[in-house]
Each structure stands twice: as C-alpha cells, then as structure tokens.
C-alpha positions in Angstrom: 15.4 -8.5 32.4 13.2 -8.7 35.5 13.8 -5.1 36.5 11.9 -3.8 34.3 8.3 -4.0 34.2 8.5 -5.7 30.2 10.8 -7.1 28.1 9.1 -5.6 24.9 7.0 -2.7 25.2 5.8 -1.8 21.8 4.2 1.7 20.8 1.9 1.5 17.8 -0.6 -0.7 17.2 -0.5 -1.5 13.4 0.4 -4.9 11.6 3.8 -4.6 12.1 3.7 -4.0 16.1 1.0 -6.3 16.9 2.8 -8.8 14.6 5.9 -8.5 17.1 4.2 -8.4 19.8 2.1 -11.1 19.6 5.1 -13.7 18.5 7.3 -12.0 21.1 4.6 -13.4 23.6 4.6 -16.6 22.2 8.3 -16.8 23.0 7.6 -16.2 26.0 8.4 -12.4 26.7 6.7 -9.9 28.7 5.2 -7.6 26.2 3.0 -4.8 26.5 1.8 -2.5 23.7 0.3 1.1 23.6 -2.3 2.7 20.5 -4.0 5.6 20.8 -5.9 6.3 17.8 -6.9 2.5 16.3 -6.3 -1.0 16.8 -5.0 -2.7 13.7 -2.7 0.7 12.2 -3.3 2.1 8.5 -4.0 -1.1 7.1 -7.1 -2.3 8.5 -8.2 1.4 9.1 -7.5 3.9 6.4 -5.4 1.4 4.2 -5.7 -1.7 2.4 -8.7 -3.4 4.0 -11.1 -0.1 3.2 -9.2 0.6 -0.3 -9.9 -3.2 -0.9 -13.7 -2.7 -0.2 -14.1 0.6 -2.2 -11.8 -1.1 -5.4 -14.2 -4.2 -5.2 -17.3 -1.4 -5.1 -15.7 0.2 -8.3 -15.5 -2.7 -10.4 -19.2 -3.2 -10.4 -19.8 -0.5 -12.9 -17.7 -2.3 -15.3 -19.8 -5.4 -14.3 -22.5 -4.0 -14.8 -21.2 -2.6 -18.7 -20.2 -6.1 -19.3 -23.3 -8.2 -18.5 -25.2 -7.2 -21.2 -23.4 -9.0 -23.7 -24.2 -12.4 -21.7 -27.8 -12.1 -21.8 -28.1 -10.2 -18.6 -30.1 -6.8 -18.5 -31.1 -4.5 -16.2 -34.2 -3.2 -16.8 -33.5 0.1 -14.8 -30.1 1.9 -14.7 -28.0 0.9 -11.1 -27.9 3.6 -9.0 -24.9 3.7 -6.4 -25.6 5.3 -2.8 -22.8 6.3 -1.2 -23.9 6.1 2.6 -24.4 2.3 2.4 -20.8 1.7 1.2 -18.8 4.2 3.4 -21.1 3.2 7.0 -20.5 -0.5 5.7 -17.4 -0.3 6.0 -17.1 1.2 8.9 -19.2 -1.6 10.7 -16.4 -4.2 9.1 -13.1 -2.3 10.5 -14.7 -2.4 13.7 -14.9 -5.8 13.6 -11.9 -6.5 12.7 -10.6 -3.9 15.3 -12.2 -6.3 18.0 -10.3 -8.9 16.0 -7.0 -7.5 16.5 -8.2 -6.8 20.3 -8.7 -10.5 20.9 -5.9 -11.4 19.2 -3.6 -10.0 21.6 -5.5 -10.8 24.5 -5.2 -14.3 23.9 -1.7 -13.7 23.1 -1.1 -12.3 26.7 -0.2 -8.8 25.4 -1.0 -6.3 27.4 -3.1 -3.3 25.4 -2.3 0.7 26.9 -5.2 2.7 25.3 -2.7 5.7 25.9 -0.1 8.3 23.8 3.1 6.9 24.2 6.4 8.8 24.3 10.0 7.9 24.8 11.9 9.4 28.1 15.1 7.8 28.2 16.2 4.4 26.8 14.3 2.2 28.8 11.1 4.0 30.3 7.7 5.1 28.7 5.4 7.6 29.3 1.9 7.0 28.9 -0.9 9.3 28.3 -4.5 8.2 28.2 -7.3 10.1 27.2 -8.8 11.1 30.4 -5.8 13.2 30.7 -3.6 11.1 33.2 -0.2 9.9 33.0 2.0 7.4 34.0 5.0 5.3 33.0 6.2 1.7 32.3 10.1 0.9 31.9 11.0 -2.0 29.2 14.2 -4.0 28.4 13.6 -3.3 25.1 11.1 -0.5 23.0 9.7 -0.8 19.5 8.2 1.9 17.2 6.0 1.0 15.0 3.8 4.3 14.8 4.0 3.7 10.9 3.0 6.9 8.0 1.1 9.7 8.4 -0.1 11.8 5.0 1.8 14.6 3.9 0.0 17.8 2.2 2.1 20.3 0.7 1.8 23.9 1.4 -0.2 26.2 -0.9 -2.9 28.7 -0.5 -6.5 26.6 0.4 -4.5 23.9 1.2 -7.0 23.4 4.2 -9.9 22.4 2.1 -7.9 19.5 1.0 -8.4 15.6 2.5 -5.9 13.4 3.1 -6.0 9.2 2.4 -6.8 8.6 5.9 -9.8 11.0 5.7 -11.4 10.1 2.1 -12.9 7.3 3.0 -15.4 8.8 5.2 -16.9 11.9 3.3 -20.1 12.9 4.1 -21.2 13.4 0.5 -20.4 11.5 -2.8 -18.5 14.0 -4.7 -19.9 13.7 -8.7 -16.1 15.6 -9.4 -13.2 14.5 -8.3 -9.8 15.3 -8.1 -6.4 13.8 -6.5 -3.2 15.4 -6.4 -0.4 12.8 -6.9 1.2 10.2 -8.7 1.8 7.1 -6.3 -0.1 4.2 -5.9 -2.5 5.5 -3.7 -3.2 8.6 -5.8 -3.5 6.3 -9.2 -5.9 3.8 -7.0 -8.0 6.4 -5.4 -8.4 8.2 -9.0 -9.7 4.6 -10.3 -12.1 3.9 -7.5 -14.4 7.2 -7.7 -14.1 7.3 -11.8 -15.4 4.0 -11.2 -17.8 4.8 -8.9 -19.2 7.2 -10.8 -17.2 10.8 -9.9 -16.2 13.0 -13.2 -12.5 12.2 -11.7 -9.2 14.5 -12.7 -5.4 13.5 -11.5 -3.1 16.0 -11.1 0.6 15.0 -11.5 3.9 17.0 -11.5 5.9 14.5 -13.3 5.4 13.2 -16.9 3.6 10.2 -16.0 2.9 8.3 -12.9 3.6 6.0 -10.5 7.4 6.5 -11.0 10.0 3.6 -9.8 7.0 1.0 -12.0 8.3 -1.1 -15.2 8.1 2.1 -17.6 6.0 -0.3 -20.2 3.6 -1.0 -17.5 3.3 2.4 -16.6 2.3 3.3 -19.9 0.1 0.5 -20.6 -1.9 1.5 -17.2 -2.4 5.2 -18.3 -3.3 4.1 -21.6 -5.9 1.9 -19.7 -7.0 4.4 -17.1 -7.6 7.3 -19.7 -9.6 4.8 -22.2 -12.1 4.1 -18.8 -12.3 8.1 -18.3 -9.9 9.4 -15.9 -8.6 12.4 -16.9 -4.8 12.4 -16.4 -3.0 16.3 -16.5 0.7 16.2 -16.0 3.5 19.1 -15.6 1.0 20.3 -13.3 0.7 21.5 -9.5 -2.0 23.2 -7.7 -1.2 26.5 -7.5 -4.6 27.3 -4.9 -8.0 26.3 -4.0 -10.5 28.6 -3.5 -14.5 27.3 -1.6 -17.1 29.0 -3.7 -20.3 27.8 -1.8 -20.1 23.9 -1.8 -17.3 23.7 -4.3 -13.7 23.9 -4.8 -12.6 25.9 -7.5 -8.8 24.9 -8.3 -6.3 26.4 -9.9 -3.7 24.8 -11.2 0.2 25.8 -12.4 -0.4 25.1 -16.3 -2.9 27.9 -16.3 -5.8 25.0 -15.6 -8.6 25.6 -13.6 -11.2 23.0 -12.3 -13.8 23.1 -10.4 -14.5 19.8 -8.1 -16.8 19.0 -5.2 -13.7 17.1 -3.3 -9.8 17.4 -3.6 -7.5 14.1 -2.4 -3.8 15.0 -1.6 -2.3 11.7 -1.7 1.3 13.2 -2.3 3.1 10.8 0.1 3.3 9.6 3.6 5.9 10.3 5.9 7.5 8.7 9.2 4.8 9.4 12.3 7.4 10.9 15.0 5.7 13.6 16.5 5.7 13.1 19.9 7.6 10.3 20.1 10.1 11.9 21.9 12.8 10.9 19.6 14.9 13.8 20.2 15.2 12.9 24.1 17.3 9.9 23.2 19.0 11.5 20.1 17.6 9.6 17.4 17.4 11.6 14.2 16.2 10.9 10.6 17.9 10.3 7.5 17.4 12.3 4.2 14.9 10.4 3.0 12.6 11.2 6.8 13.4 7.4 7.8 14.6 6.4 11.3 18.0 4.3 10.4 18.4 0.7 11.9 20.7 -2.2 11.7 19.6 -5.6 10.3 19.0 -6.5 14.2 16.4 -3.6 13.4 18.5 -1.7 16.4 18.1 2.2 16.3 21.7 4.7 17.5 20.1 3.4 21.0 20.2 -0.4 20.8 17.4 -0.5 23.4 14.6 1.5 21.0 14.2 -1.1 17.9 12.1 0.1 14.8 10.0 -1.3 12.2 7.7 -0.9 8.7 7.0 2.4 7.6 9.1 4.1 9.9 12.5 2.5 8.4 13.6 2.2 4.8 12.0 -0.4 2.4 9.0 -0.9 0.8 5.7 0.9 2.7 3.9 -2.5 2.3 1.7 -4.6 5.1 3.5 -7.9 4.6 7.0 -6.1 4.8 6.5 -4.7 8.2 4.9 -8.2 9.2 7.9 -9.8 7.9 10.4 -7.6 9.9 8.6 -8.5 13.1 9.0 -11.9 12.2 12.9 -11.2 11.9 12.8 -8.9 14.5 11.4 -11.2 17.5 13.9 -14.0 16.0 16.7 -11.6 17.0 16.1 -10.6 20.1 14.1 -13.2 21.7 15.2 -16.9 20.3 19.0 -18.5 20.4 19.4 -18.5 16.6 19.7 -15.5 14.3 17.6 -15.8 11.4 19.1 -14.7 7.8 18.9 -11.5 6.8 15.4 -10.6 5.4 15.7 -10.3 1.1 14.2 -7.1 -0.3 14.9 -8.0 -3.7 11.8 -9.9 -5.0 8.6 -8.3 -2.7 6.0 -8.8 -5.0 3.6 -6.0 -5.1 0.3 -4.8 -6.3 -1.6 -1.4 -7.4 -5.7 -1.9 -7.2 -6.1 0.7 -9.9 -8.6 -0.2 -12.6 -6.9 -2.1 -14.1 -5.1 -3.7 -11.5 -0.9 -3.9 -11.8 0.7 -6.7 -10.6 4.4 -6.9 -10.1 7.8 -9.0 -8.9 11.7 -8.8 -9.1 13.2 -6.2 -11.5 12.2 -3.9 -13.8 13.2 -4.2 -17.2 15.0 -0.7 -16.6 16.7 -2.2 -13.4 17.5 -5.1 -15.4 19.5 -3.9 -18.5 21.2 -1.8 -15.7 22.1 -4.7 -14.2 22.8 -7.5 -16.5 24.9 -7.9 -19.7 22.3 -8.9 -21.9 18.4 -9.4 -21.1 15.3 -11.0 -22.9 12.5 -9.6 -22.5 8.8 -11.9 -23.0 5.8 -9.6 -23.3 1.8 -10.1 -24.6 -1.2 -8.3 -24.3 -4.4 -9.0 -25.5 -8.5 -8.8 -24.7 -9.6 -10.9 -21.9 -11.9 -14.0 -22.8 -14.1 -12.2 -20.9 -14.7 -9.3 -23.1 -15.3 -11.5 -26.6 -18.5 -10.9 -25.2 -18.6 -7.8 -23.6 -18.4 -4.2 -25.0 -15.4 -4.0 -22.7 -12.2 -2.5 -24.8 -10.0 -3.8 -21.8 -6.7 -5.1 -22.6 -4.7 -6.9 -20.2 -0.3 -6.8 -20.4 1.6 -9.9 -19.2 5.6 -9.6 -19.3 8.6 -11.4 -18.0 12.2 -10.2 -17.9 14.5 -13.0 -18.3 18.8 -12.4 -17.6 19.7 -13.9 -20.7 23.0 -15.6 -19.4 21.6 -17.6 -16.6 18.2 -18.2 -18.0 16.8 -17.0 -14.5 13.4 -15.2 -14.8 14.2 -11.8 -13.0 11.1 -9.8 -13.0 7.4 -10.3 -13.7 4.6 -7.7 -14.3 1.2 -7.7 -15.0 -2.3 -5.2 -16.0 -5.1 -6.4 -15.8 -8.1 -8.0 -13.7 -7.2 -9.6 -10.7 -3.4 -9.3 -11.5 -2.4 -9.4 -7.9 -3.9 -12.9 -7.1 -2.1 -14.1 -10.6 1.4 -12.1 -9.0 1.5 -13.4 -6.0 1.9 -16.9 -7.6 4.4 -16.1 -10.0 6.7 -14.2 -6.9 6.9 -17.9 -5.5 8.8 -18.9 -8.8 11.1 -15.7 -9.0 11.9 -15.3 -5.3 13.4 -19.0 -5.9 15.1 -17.8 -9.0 13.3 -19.9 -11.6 14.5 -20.0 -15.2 12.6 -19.3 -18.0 13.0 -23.0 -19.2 11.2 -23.9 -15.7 8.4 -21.7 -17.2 8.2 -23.0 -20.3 7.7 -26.9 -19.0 5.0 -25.8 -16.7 1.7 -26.7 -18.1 -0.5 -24.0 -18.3 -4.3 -24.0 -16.7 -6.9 -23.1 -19.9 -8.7 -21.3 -20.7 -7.4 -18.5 -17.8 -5.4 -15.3 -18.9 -2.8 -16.5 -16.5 -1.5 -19.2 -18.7 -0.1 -17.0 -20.5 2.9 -16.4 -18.3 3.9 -20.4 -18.9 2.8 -19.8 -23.2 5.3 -16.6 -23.6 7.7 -18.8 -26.4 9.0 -15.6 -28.7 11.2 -13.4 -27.7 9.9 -9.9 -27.8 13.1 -8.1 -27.4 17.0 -8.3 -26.2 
C-alpha cells in the first residue's frame, strides 16, 4: 500500500466518514479526509444537533401552559425572540465543528478543506476554494457525502426552503407551512406550532409518516392536531405565488393559504454531484442508492461507501455503525459479523415525541403465525396537575409462539430516552415473560412497559 499516498482517503466529512476515519487511524492506516462545505456533515449542522435545540425550544410553551397548575405564574406573558435561538445555535455548531476538527487532528487524520472528485479507482482530485487543484491517490476511497434535500418541481418552487436552510431564517414566520410527511416534515411542523407559528402540513398521502406502527401513527396525529397543527392530506402544492412579504399557496384540493415561510421537507436524496461517479461506472439503484456489498465494497472494490448514500435507515448511529464494520473489514485480520438492521431503534422529536424498536405490528402479523399485541395509554402524572390534555401510548408486540417481544413503540414525552432502553431488551430478543419479572421504577410513565399484564389483542 505504500504507493499510494493513503491507505484511506475519505470524501465527506459527516459522522459516518469521520467515524471511519478516525478508527482507521487508530489501526494504524494512513488516512486522509476531504469536506468542503462543514465539518461534522448533516448531523451536527442542519440535522439532529440543531433540530434537537429548536425541539427542546418548543417544549417550553407547553412548560410554560403547564406550570400554572403547580403554583407557578408568570406575571407577564413569555415572549419568544427568534434571533437569540437561531444565532445561539449557530455559536454551538461551531463549537462542535472545532470539536470534530480536533478530533481528527489528534487522530492523525489529515483534513483537505477542498471539493473532492473521483478520477479513476485509486486517485482524487481536489479542489479548494481559492480555485486550485491538485490530486492525492489512495489504496482505498470512501464516500460518505451523505443526503441532500430534494424539492419537487412546481411553479414558485424557488421561494421554497429546504431542511438544511430553515434553521437560519432571518425572520420568525407567525404562519407556517411544510410540505411532507416524513419525520423531518412531522418534526419541523411541531417545532414552530410550538414555538408559536400558525403552522399548516401539507401531505399527499392519507396520513403521515408512512412505514410507522399504523396505531402510532394515528395516535401522533390525534396528538399533534389537539396541540394545533393543522394537518391537510390528499393534498400537493399546486404553486406559490410572493405577494409582498408573503407566500400565497395554492394547493391541489382547491386550498389556498397564505404563509410567511414554506418548508419542503419532501425527502433527501444521495449527494453525487460531482463526485465523479460516472468516471468509474458506478450507477444508482431505483431507489437513488449507490449498491455495496456487506464489505461495504462498491462495482469498484477500491471506492467503499457508507450511511446515507447506501440502503438502510438515514440515521446518525447507522452510518457510525457501518464505519465501525467497515474499518473492521478492511483494516484488522478478523471479519466482524454482519451488521443487524432488524432492531435499530428510532425516534421522531415531534410534539409528542415517538419512540420506536423491532417490528411493527403490521410487519409482524405479516410475519408470524399468531401475535399478541400489549398496548396502554393514559395522562401523564404530570398533567393531574396541569391543564395539559396530553396522552402518552406505550405498546409492545409480542410473537405469540416464542414469547419473544418483537417490537416496541412509544408517544409521548421524552419517549426516545425511554426507547433506547427498551431496544437493549429486543435487540437481545427478550420474552415478554422477561418483561413481566422486571420490577418496574414508580412512579415513572416508563413502568408501564414492565406493568402491560392483559392482552389487548391477538
């Protein structure tokens, strides 16, 4: 490997590529890595970490509701100021961007602050922003360039922003409206109804976030709605039109709105261009995905390829798993198992959150004979004193011949923390019965998943 100049050179840097870089480093490999827009990828820029922050900013209005009925008032009414939370959170990703800078500096990674692009199997081009080029050759090249938003095509579709965009707007928009039904749509639509925005979500389908537990789905919409979101499905925008400062929208059901900001969070897709793909023959698969073996090996074994960019869950701790795997392959003596897609717990920062593991209880009955299905919801301790109307839905899906607890799901406050316990116990492949002998905590809401004794259907 010492004719090249590394043995990894990795172009993106995002969780996923600074992940394999780093531990290829600590094996002992010559790696390099190249990032041209931010250090840290969607995630700590224009993903989780920023969603996080504006979710957390959400929930104080509901705070703020529920505090009265514990003796707290405010003697004047909160007022929220949009500059403070948007520049604050700027100031945090750019720590953490000098984070992930230090990280791989102590690491021994070498950082290209340049556009990378693929010339043949083994060499690089690299373009920095001052306009000059040059090129680095590698035993072996990994993409992890990650999503990009997608907007679809219809007239005014420029005055649309995308996610990586809404978190930056220069002013507060008091109406709101996002076009989609995925997670981020649903999550954005919760964070500025919470925050204050008269908030619309505009879905084609019949309800969203499709490929969810169907009763979870429900529950959340029933949730949303009741905290004011106002939910129109069958519906597409048909055009936007700028009169003055605002967005007048028409939409396909013979709706029209008018809104201060539109949010096209209609999907993300595979961020090639560029990437000079095409000089090395590597194509996409029907679903926009660049295929790979389970040694995460593209057509060209040379050019590997991770996260986003691959099939599987769009998740942070995916891709960081995969580099994991990936680095195992290629630079230790002992293959590592094939990674298990099956029970990725994951979580929707709606209002209320969603929490979920394992199968559906649609996948299920698809899947097994015979299933049992454990389900509860109630108010929250929390809100016997508050004015909240919240209800929270806990539910397990059990394969009734083995006992073995195949799914979890959860609405309600802080159900990802509660998940991402519960994911330990059906990634092993717990049974019900194992459930049933733990002891719960009380008084939590989370006891509830050990307390779940009647079944509430077959």
């Amino acid at each position: 490997m010492t004719q090249y100049d590394y043995d990894l050179f990795v172009i993106g840097a995002g969780s996923g590529g600074v992940r394999a870089s780093r531990t290829a480093a600590a094996a002992g490999a010559r790696v390099a890595i190249a990032e041209d827009l931010y250090l840290g990828g969607t995630c700590v820029n224009v993903g989780c970490v920023p969603k996080k922050l504006y979710s957390f900013a959400a929930h104080f209005q509901d705070a703020f509701d529920d505090a009265a009925g514990f003796g707290w008032h405010v003697e004047t009414p909160p007022v929220f100021d949009w500059p403070t939370l948007r520049d604050n959170k700027t100031s945090e990703i750019k720590r953490l961007n000098g984070i992930y800078r230090g990280m791989m500096d102590s690491a021994g990674v070498t950082l290209h602050e340049a556009r990378a692009s693929l010339v043949d199997e083994h060499t690089v081009s690299l373009k920095s922003a001052d306009g000059s080029t040059s090129r680095v050759t590698a035993d072996k090249i990994l993409l992890a360039t990650g999503g990009w938003p997608w907007v679809p095509g219809f007239p005014g579709n420029e005055h649309v922003v995308d996610s990586n965009k809404v978190f930056d707007l220069e002013r507060f928009p008091e109406r709101f409206l996002v076009l989609g039904g995925g997670y981020i749509a649903v999550e954005f639509a919760s964070i500025f109804n919470g925050l204050g925005s008269e908030t619309h979500l505009i879905y084609r389908g019949d309800r969203f976030l499709k490929g969810f537990d169907e009763e979870v789905r429900e529950f959340t919409e029933t949730e949303m709605s009741r905290k004011g979101v106002n939910l129109h499905y069958h519906a597409n925008i048909e055009r936007i039109e700028k009169v003055s400062q605002e967005y007048r929208v028409s939409l396909t059901n013979g709706e029209t709105l008018t809104v201060d900001a539109v949010l096209s969070a209609t999907g993300r897709r595979a961020n090639v261009a560029g990437l000079g793909l095409e000089n090395l023959g590597i194509t996409l698969d029907e679903n926009g995905k660049i295929p790979v073996t389970e040694r995460f090996e593209t057509c060209v074994p040379s050019i590997l390829a991770l996260g986003d960019l691959t099939a599987g869950p769009e998740l942070t701790p995916v891709a960081l798993a995969e580099a994991m795997q990936l680095v195992a392959h290629h630079f230790s003596d002992t293959p590592p198992p094939p990674l298990d897609y099956d029970a990725i717990p994951t979580a929707v920062f709606c209002h209320p959150n969603i929490g979920s593991v394992g199968l559906t209880e649609e996948e299920a009955r698809e899947r097994y004979a015979s299933v049992r299905v454990y389900r509860t919801d109630f108010k929250a301790m929390k809100h016997s004193l508050s004015a909240s109307q919240e209800r929270t839905l806990m539910k397990l899906v059990v394969d009734d011949a083995s006992d073995v607890v195949v799914g979890a799901h959860m609405v309600g406050e802080e159900a990802g923390e509660v998940i991402q316990g519960i994911a330990i116990a059906v990634r092993a492949g717990l049974k019900k019965r194992d459930f049933d002998l733990t002891v719960g905590i009380h008084p939590t809401g989370a006891e509830e998943f050990v307390t779940l004794r009647d079944v509430s259907r077959y």
